[in-house]
N, C-alpha and C positions, 0 to 999 in steps of 0.2 A: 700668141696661142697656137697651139699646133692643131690641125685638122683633126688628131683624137679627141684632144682634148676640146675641141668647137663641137665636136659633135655631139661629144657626151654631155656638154651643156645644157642644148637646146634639147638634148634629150628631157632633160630635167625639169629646162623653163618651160616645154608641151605638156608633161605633167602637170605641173602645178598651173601653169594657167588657164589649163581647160578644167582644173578641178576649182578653182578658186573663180573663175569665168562664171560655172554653173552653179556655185553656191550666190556670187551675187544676181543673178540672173533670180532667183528662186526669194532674194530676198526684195528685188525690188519689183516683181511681178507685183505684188502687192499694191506698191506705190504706184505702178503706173497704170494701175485699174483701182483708185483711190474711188474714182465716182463712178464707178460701175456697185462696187463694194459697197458702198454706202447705201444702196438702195435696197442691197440683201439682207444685211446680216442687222442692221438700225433699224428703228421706227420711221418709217417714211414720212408723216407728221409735220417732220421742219428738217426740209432737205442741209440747210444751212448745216443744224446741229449735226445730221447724220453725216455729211462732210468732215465735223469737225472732230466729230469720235472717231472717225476713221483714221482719220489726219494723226491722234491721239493715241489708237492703236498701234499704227506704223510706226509711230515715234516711242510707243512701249518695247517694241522689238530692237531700238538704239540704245536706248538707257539700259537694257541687261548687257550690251556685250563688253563692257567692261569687267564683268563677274564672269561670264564667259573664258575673256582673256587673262582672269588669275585662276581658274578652273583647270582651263586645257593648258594657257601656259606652262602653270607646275607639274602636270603631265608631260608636259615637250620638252621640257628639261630634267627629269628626272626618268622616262624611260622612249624618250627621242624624237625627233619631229615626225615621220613619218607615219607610225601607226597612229598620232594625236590627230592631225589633219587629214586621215582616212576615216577616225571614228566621225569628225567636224562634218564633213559629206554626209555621210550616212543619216544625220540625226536632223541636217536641215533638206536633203530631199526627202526624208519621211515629213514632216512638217509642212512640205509646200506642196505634197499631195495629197496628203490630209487638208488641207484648206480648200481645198477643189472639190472637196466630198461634202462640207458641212450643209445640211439641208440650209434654209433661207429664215428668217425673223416669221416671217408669215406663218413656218410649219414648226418650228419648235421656240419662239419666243426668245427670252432672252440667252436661253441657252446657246443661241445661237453666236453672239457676240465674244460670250463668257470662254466659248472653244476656241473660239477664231485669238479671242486674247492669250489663250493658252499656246496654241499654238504659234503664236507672232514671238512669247517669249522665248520657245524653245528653238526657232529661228535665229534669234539676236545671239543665245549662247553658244550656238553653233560658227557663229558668224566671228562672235569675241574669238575663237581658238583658231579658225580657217589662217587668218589674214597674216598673225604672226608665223606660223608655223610655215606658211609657204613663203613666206618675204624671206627667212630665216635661212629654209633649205636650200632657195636659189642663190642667196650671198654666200653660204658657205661653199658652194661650188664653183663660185665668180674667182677669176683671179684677181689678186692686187692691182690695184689700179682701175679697173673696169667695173664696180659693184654697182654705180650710178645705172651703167647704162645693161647691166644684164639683169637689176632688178625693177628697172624701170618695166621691164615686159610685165611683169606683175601688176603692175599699176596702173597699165591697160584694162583690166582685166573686169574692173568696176563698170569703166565707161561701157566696155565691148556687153559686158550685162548685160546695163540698163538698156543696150543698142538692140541687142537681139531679143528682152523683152517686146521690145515696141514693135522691131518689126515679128513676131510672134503674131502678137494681137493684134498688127492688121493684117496679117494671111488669115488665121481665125471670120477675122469680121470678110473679109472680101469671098470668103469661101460659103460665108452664111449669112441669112436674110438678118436686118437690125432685129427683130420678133424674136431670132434664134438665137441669135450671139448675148442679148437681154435677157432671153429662161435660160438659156443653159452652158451656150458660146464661151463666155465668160471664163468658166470654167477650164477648158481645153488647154489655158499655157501651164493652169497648176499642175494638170493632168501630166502634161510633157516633158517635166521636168525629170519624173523619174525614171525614164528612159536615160537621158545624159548622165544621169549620176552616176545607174549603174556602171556606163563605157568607160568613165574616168575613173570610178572604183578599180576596176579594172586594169585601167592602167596604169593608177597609182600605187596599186596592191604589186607591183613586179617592180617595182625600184627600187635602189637600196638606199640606206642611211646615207644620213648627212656626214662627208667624210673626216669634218671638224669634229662632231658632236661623236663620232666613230670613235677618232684618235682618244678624244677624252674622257668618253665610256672605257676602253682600254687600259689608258693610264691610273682610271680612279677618280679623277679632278673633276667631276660630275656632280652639282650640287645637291645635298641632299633636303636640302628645307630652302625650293627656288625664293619663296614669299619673305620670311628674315631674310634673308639675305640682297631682295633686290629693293625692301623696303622699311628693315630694319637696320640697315645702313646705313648711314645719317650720308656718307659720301657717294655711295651711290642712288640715296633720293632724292638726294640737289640733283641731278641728271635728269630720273625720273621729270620730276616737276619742271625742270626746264627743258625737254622735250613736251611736257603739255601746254605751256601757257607760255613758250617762245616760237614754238611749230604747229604743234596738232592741232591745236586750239585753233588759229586764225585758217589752218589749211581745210578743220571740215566743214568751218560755214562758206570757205569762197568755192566746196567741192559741190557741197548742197546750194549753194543759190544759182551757178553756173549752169546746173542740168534738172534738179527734182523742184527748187520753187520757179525756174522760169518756167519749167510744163506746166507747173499748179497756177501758176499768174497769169497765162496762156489760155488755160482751159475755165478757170472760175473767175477771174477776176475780168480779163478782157471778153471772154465767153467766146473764143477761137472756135471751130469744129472740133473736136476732139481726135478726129482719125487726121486733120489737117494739124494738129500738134504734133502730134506722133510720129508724122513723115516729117517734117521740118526739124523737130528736136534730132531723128535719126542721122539726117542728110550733115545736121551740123556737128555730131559726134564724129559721123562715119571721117568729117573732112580732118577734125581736130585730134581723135586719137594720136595719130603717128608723132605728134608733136612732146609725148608720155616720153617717149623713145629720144626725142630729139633732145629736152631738157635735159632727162638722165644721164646722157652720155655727156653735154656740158657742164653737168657740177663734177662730173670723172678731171675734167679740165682745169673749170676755172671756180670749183670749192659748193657748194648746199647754198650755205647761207643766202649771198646777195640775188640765186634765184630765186627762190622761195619767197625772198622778202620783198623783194621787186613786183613780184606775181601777186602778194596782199594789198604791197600800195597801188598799185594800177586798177586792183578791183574796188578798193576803199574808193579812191577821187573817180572811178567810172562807173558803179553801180547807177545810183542817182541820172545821171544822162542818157543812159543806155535805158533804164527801164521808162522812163519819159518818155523815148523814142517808139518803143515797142508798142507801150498802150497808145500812143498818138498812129500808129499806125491801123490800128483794128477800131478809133474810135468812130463811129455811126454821127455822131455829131457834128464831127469835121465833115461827113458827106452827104452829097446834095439825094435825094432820094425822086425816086422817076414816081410823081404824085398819082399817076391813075393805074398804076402796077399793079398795088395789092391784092393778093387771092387770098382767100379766107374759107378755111372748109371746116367744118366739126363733125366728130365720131363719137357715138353713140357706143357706151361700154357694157358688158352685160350685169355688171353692178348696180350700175345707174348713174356712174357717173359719165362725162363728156368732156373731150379732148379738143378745144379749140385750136386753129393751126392758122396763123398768120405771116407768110410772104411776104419781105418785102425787098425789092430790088434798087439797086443805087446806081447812078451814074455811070461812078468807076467798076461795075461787074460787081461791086459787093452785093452778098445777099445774107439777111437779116431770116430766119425762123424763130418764130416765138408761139410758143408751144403752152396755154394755159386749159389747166383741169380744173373742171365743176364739179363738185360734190355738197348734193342739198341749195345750188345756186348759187352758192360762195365759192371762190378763188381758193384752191388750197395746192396749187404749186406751179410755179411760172418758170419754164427756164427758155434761155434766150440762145439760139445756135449762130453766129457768122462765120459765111464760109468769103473767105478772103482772097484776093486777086494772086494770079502767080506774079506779079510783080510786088506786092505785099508780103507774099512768101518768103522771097529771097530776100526781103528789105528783114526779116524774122528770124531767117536762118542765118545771117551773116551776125545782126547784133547778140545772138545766141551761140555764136561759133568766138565771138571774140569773149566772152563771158567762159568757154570752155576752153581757152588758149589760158587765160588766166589759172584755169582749172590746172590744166596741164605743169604751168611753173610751178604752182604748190607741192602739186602733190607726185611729179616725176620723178623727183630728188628724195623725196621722204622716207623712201627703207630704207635706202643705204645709209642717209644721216642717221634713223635711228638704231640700224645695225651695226653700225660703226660705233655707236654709242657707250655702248655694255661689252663686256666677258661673257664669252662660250658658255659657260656653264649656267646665267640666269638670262640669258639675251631675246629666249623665248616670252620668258614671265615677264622682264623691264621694257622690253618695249612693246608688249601687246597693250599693257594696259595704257601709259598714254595717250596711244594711238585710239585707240576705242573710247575713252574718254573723251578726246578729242571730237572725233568725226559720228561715235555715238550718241551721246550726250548733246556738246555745243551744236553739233555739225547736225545731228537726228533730230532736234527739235525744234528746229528751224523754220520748215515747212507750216507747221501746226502754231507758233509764235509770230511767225511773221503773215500769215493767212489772219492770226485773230489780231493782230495790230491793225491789217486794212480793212475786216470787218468792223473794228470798233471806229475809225476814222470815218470811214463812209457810213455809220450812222451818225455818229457827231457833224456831218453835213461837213469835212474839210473839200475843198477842190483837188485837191492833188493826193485822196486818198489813196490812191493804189501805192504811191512811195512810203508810205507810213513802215512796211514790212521790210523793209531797209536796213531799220537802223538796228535791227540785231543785230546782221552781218558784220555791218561798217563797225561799228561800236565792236564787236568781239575782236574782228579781224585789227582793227585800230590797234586794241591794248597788244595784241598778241605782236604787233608788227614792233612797237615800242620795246616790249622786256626782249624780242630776238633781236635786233639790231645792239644792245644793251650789252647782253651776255654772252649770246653767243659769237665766237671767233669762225671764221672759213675753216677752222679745221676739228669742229664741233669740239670745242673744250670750253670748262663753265670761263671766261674770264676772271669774273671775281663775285663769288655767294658770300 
């Protein structure tokens, strides 16, 4: 490549990654203030439940972008990517600052939920049209041979998100007392967002068309009914369908168990600190990102397939071990606790109810807060805080950085196999939906599926309840490893439907 042409790339891949950067940034603020959330916009009543509708909501926001992705796609191929993925921005920073506005369950009841739902959906459609349209615009300006690794930048752009989420919300919280960031703090990363959108509207509003999609507006050869065509084709839906249930499929649950259920397994299941999750989840992205870059530029080499497929098997026969380790590492049971420690204080609310607060310190520096409310004499919410050693830290962020390595091999290689996949003229519409299928759907409901698998175990009294939420992944990721090993060839062609 010649230095115009490097430069005008990365002009391109600036664009689209800082715009696609901040739409998932805005879409997984949500997720990573799941239990913040739950205690505003739900009945407070049975924290459990209100966890789990939140879990529920988040997960409503995945299952539309598949509709999303046949909405915006038929727009990004029939009047071009550019302005599709400029409308995409606009529709989900209004939606993730409008969520930052809704008053709480306390002042308008369930209205409260019912907007927050509205608004989560109109996030996911936004999200369906984002992903394809800028995977799309940065392949078609990749030269031959290189598309792995100049759209792999793309593919950062999730992780970089959910990174600046996190650390968002702990500048937030360190800037303000726990009293403050609880009434209102919370709010502040929704609020934020719309500052970034506007800067990358901005600078995605001065770029020009896709020069492939250019040439064939020009010539004519421009689809005019992208949806017949990318799936009333019986030979271009066998493609379809085996990019969902040979790639997408097993790549968005090893994307989601990697980063969004090990926080959730982190913070509810093991009962981690919360701001102690946040920094550790961050520290293991910040290390594993570059590795997005690293994959990509190897399937440019050595072909898609055997990494992607490598990257499910390793998470299929590793989940299991690895999540063993992690709860063995935060469990209280395992540690010996320093018997005359305990402090114990209670607070006095102006409702009438009382906030018992029990201490307790362990051997190895662990320390245990358990936090129980009276109301009328009876127990009606217990939650339990452990703040964990920096040698337990690091024993957290390394088995969370090798679960994000796996991430990496999925999902580094994924645009270009699926832009490689289709013809210029439906390649927006064929592969967005897939793809959103994939990591919206299998990959989006994950959290909320594998959360109520280890609820329901650990009331059936099993011992090794926390692995129960497992066997979505494994089992999805399993089938999906079986039909791509199958059909697909290193040079993504069906071998035999």
């Amino acid at each position: 490549m010649s230095k115009t042409s490097t430069k005008g790339i990365w002009k391109v891949i600036s664009a689209s990654s800082m715009g696609t950067m901040i739409e998932w940034y805005d879409f997984y603020i949500f997720g990573s203030l799941a239990v913040v959330i739950s205690t505003k916009f739900f009945p407070s009543d049975n924290p459990t439940a209100a966890f789990l509708s939140t879990l529920a909501t988040f997960a409503a926001g995945f299952v539309v972008r598949p509709f999303g992705a046949l909405f915006f796609g038929r727009l990004g191929d029939i009047i071009g990517r550019k302005y599709t993925f400029m409308a995409t921005l606009l529709l989900m920073g209004g939606s993730t600052f409008l969520i930052g506005c809704i008053p709480s369950y306390e002042s308008i009841g369930f209205l409260a939920p019912l907007l927050v739902l509205i608004l989560r959906l109109l996030q996911g459609l936004a999200l369906g049209g984002e992903y394809g349209g800028a995977a799309t615009y940065v392949a078609e300006h990749a030269p031959a041979g290189e598309k792995g690794y100049w759209t792999s930048w793309i593919q950062t752009t999730a992780t970089v998100g959910l990174f600046i989420s996190l650390m968002v919300i702990l500048a937030t919280k360190s800037v303000l007392s726990a009293e403050a960031f609880d009434l209102w703090g919370w709010r502040v990363p929704f609020w934020v967002s719309i500052a970034m959108v506007g800067v990358s509207y901005l600078i995605r509003k001065n770029m020009d068309e896709s020069p492939v999609f250019a040439k064939a507006k020009k010539e004519g050869t421009t689809s005019t009914n992208p949806l017949k065509e990318s799936f009333g084709n019986r030979y271009n839906l066998k493609f379809v369908l085996l990019a969902l249930f040979g790639a997408t499929m097993g790549q968005g649950v090893v994307w989601y168990t990697g980063q969004f259920y090990a926080m959730s397994f982190m913070k509810t299941v093991m009962n981690v600190d919360s701001s102690q999750v946040d920094e550790l989840l961050g520290i293991a992205l910040l290390i594993g990102t570059p590795f997005f870059i690293v994959f990509g530029w190897l399937s440019d080499k050595i072909g898609r397939k055997y990494i992607m497929m490598f990257g499910m098997l390793l998470a299929i026969l590793s989940y299991r071990p690895i999540y063993k380790a992690m709860y063995n590492t935060a469990d209280i049971s395992q540690k010996i606790e320093i018997a005359e420690n305990p402090r114990e204080t209670t607070e006095k609310k102006a409702d009438g109810s009382s906030v018992t607060t029990i201490e307790k310190k362990y051997t190895d520096g662990t320390t245990v807060v358990e936090k129980k409310t009276y109301m009328e004499k009876k127990d009606v919410q217990t939650s339990v805080s452990i703040q964990i050693t920096p040698n337990d830290k690091w024993t957290l962020i390394f088995l969370v950085f090798i679960q994000v390595l796996f991430v990496t091999m999925v999902y580094g290689p994924i645009a270009a196999f699926l832009v490689e996949m289709f013809p210029t003229k439906i390649r927006y519409t064929s592969m967005s939906l897939p793809y959103h299928v994939g990591n919206g759907i299998f990959g989006g409901l994950l959290p909320a599926i594998s959360t109520y698998f280890v609820s329901h175990a650990k009331t059936a009294g099993k011992a090794d309840f926390y692995l129960d939420g497992l066997w979505y992944p494994i089992i999805i990721a399993g089938i999906c490893f079986v039909i791509g090993m199958i059909y697909i060839d290193n040079k993504n062609k069906i071998t035999h439907l």
